[in-house]
C-alpha positions as CSV (number, residue, x, y, z in Angstrom):
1,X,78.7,107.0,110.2
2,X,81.0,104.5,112.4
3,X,83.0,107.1,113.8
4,X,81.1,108.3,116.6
5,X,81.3,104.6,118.0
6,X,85.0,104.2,116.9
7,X,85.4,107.6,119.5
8,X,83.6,106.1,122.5
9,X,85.3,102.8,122.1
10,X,89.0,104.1,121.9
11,X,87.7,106.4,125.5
12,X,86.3,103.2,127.3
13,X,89.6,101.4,126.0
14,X,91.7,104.2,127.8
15,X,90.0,103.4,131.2
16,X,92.9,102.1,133.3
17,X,91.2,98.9,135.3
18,X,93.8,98.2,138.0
19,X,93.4,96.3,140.9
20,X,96.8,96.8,142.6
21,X,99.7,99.9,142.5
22,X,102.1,99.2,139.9
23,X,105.5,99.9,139.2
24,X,105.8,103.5,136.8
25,X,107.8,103.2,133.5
26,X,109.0,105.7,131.3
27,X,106.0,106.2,129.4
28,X,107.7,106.2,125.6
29,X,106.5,104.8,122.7
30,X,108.1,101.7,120.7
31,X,106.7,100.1,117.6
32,X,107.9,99.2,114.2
33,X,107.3,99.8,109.9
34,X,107.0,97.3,107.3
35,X,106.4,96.4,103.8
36,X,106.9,93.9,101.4
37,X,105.1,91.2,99.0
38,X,101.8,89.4,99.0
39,X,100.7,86.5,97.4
40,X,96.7,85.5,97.9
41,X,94.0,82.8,97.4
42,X,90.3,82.8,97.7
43,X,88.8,85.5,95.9
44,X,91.9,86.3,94.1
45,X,94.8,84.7,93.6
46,X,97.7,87.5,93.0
47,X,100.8,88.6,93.9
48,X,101.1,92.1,95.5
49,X,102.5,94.8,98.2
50,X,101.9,94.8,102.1
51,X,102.7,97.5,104.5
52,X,102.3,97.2,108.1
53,X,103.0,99.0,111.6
54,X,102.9,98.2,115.6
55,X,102.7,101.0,118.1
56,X,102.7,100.2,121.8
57,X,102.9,102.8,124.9
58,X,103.8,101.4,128.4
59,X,102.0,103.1,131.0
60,X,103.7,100.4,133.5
61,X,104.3,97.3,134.3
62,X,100.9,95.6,133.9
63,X,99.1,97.9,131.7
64,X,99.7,99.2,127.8
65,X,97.9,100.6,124.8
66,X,99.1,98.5,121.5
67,X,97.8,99.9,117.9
68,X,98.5,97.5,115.3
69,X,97.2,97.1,111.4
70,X,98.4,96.4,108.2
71,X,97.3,97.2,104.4
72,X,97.4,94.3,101.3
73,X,96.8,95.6,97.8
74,X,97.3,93.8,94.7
75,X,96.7,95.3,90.9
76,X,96.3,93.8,87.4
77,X,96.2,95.9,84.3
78,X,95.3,98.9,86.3
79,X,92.6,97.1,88.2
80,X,92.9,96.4,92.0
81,X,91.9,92.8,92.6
82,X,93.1,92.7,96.1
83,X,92.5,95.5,98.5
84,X,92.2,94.7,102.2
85,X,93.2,96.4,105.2
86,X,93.0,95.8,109.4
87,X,93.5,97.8,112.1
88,X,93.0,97.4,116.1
89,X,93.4,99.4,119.0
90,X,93.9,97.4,122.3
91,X,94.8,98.7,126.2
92,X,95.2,96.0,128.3
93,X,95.7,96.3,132.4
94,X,97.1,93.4,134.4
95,X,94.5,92.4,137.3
96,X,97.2,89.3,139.2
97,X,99.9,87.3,137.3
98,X,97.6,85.7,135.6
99,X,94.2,87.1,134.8
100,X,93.6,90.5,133.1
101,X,91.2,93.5,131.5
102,X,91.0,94.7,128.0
103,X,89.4,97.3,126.3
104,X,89.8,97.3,122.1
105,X,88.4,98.7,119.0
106,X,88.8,96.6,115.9
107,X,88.2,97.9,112.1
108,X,88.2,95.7,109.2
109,X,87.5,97.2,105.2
110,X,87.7,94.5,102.6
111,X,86.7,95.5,99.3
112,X,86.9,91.7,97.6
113,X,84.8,90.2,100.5
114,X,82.4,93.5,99.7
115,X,82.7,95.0,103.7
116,X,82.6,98.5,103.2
117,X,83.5,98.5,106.6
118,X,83.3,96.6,109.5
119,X,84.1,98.0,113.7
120,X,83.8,96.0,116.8
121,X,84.7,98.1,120.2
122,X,84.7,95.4,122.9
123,X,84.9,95.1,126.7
124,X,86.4,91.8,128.2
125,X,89.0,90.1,130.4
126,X,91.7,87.1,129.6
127,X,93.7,84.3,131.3
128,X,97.4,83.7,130.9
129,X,97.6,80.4,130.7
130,X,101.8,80.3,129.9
131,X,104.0,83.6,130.7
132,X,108.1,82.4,130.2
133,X,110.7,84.3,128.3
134,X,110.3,81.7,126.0
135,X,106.5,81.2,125.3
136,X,103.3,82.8,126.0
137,X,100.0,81.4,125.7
138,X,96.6,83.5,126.5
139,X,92.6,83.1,125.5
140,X,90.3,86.2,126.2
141,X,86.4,87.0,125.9
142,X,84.7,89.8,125.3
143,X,81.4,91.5,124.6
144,X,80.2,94.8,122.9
145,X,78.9,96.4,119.9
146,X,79.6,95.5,115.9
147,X,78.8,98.2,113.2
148,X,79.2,97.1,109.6
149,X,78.8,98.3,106.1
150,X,78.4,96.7,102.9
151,X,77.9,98.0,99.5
152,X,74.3,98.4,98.4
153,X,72.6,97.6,101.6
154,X,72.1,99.8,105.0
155,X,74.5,100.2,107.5
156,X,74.0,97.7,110.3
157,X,74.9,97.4,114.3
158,X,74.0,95.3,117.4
159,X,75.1,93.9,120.4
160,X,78.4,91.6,119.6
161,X,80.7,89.3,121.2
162,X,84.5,87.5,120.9
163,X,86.9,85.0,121.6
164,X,90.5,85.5,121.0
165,X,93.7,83.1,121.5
166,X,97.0,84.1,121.7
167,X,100.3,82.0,121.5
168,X,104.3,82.9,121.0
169,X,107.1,80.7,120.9
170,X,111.3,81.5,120.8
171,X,112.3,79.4,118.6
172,X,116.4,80.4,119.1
173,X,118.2,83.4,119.1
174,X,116.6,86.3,117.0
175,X,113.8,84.2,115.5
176,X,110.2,84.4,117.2
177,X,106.9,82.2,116.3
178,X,103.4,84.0,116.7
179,X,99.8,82.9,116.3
180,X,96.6,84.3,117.4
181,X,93.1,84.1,116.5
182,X,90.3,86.3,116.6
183,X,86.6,85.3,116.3
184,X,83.3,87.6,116.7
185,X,79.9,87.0,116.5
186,X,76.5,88.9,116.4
187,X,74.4,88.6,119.4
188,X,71.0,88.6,117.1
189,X,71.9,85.8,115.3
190,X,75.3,83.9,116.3
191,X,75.6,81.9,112.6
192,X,76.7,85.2,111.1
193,X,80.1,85.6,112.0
194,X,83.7,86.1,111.7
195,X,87.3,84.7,112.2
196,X,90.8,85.8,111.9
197,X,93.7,84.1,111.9
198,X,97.3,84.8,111.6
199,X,100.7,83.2,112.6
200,X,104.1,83.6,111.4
201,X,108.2,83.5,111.8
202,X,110.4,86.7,112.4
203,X,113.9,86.7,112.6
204,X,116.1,89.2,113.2
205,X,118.2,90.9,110.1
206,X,120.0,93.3,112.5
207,X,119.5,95.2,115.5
208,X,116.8,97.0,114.3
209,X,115.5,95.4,111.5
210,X,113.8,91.8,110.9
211,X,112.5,89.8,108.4
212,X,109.0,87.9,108.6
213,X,106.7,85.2,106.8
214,X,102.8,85.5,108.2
215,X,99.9,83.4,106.8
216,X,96.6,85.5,107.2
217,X,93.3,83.6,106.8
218,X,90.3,85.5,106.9
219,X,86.7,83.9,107.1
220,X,83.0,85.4,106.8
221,X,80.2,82.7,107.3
222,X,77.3,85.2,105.6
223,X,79.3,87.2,102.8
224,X,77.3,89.8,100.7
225,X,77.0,88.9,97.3
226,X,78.7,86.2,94.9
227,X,82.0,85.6,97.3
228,X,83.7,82.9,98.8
229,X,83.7,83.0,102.9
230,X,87.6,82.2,103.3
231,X,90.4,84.6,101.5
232,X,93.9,83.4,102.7
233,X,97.4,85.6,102.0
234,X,101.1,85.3,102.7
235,X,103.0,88.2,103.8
236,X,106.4,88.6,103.1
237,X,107.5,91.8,104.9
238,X,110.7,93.3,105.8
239,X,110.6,95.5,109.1
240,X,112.1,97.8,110.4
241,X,111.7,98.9,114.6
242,X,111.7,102.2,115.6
């Protein structure tokens, strides 16, 4: 099915692109386990369980391989009634200060917005518009395949492409503000589309543990069936670092 192109994608997305000698650093892993409640609207409107993880390896400096997702599910008298879950695979090499490379796979299953499921390996570069200790801001393009699924029809690909927004903010001591938005399109015809949005508050519990409110908005301008294009959730989620 999809995971031929899945493979290829995570091999191009492994491809160091680096335009100068960097500076080694132990190459460990770091990342982080959560879970806690959900509470939906759109399609549903239910309270639930989230878990979520991050993953990130540092091959130096300027280039590293993040792996993040997360998986909502809600139940009601023993049927589901939310069931959703996103996953991405990023590397991303620094070019200068300011400009660099990307290679990521994307996967999406959504039962309630009937994708069976949806993967998007892309190619592209980015700007960092703000890098402080305080606050980032970054926007990024890219172009490559989407492969989709939904239930009672053929699988479908073609040529795809994104845009993508990225902003963090300290708010004080412990406590860090995030937002980013995702947004792909078919190449074939650029009215069927998608967009993802998230932002949210962590604070810190303890040294190793945190606490954290995200608001997920997820949007599908040519749903399958009898659905409505926009499902938002709230994610309550305790985490703990590894």
């Amino acid at each position: 099915m999809f995971v031929r192109p899945f493979v290829v994608a995570l091999a191009l997305a492994a491809v160091p692109v680096l335009a100068e000698e960097t500076k080694e650093l132990p190459q460990v892993w770091t990342g982080s386990i959560g879970a806690g409640l959900v509470f939906t609207g759109g399609n549903s409107s239910t309270t639930g369980v989230n878990l979520a993880f991050d993953a990130k390896y540092l091959f130096s400096e300027k280039s590293l391989l993040n792996v993040t997702g997360f998986w909502i599910y809600q139940s009601s008298g023993g049927t589901s009634t939310v069931d959703k879950n996103r996953a991405e695979a990023r590397y991303e090499a620094g070019l200068t200060e300011k400009v660099y490379a990307f290679g990521e796979v994307t996967y999406l299953r959504d039962v309630f917005k009937n994708v069976t499921y949806l993967v998007a390996p892309l190619v592209g570069g980015g700007y960092r518009f703000i890098k402080t200790p305080q606050m980032t801001l970054s926007a990024d393009a890219g172009i490559g395949m989407a492969f989709e699924k939904n239930p009672n029809l053929d699988a479908r690909s073609g040529g795809a492409f994104a845009l993508g927004q990225s902003f963090s903010y300290q708010l004080g001591p412990g406590t860090l503000f995030n937002e980013k938005v995702a947004a792909l399109w078919r190449t074939n015809d650029t009215t069927d589309y998608n967009v993802h949005f998230e932002a949210g508050v962590a604070t810190s519990v303890s040294r190793r543990s945190e606490l954290k409110v995200t608001y997920i908005l997820d949007y599908k301008n040519m749903p399958t069936g009898v659905v409505l294009r926009s499902d938002s959730t709230v994610l309550l989620t305790f985490i703990l670092k590894l």
